[in-house]
C-alpha positions, 0 to 999 in steps of 0.5 A: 470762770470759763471751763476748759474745753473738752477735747475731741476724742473725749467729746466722740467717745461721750457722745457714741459711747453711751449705752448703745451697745445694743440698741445703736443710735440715730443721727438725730440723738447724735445731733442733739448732743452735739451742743457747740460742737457744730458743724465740726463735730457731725462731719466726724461723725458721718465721716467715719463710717467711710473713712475706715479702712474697711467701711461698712456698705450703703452709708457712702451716698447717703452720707455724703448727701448729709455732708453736701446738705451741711457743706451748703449750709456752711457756704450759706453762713449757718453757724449751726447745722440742720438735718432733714427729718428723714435724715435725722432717723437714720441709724448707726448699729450699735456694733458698728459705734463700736468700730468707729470708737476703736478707730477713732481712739487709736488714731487721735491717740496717733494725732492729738499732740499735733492739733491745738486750736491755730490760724483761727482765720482759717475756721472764722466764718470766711474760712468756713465758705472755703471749707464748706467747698471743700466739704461739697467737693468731697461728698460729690465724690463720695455720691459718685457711683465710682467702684472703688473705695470712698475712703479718701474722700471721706478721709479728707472730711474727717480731718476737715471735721476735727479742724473745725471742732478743735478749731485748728486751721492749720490743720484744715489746711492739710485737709484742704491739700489732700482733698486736692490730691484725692480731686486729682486721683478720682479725676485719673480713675474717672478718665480710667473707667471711662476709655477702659471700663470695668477692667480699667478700675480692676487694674487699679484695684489690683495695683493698689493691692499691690502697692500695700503689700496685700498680693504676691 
């Protein structure tokens, strides 16, 4: 008799949240409980320290080096994923699972009803390669050395990653679509920086603050 599958935010919360309060957890501890999880399950993982809305410095680029390695495996029809030994003992402060698991548990409480396993071509090996650019597209954006946030790009593999783990395609297909509207954005604020420099980019920053409400 089969067993059900585990969900995901259940499957997140037993893999981060075991006894590393203090001591915190390498890449490599994370990869080997990832069991069949794959793919899916360590784009999450390496997403969320830059899709946070308030993301910790210095895990952008080499994270989304991590996720243009993973990206090339996945184009390359690896049903498993590898890590480099160096990447393997990188470390996530225990403080910051912390974080990752409250943001985490507060937006899959927010999504979970709309994502179920659907479009199981979308996930299937085939699909996968599209994926895999998608993955690659997004973890260039992320290395760039743009000085704005890396929250969207981040954001779209993310939700790449838990379509693949809760092998809905529906719901990479959504990822897919944001992932060409943040390829549009950064495309704006690379010909921005590039004819106005620096103050160009504080602009931008500036009017995004505005737009949400943060400034005046």
């Amino acid at each position: 008799m089969d067993h059900p599958r585990e969900n995901l935010s259940t499957a997140l919360s037993g893999l981060l949240a075991r006894e590393h309060s203090q001591v915190g957890l390498t890449l490599g501890e994370v990869f080997r409980r990832i069991g069949d999880r794959g793919f899916g399950l360590l784009l999450v993982v390496l997403a969320l320290p830059s899709a946070l809305p308030l993301p910790a410095a210095g895990y952008s680029t080499p994270f989304g080096l991590l996720m243009a390695i993973l990206a090339l495996q996945m184009l390359a029809g690896r049903t498993t994923p590898w890590l480099p030994e160096r990447a393997a003992r990188i470390k996530l402060s225990g403080k910051f699972i912390d974080v990752m698991l409250v943001f985490f548990s507060k937006f899959f409480r927010q999504v979970e009803f709309l994502i179920r396993p659907r479009l199981p071509w979308v996930v299937s090996r085939a699909g996968r390669a599209f994926l895999g650019v998608l993955v690659l597209s997004m973890a260039c954006l992320m290395i760039l050395p743009i000085p704005l946030t890396n929250t969207f790009p981040a954001f779209v593999v993310f939700l790449t990653g838990i379509g693949l783990t809760e092998e809905d395609g529906l719901f990479s297909i959504f990822a897919g679509l944001l992932g060409v509207v943040s390829t549009v954005l950064y495309a704006v604020v690379i010909y921005i920086f590039i004819k106005f420099g620096l103050e160009g980019i504080e602009m931008i920053k500036e009017w995004i603050k505005s737009a949400a409400g943060l400034v005046g």
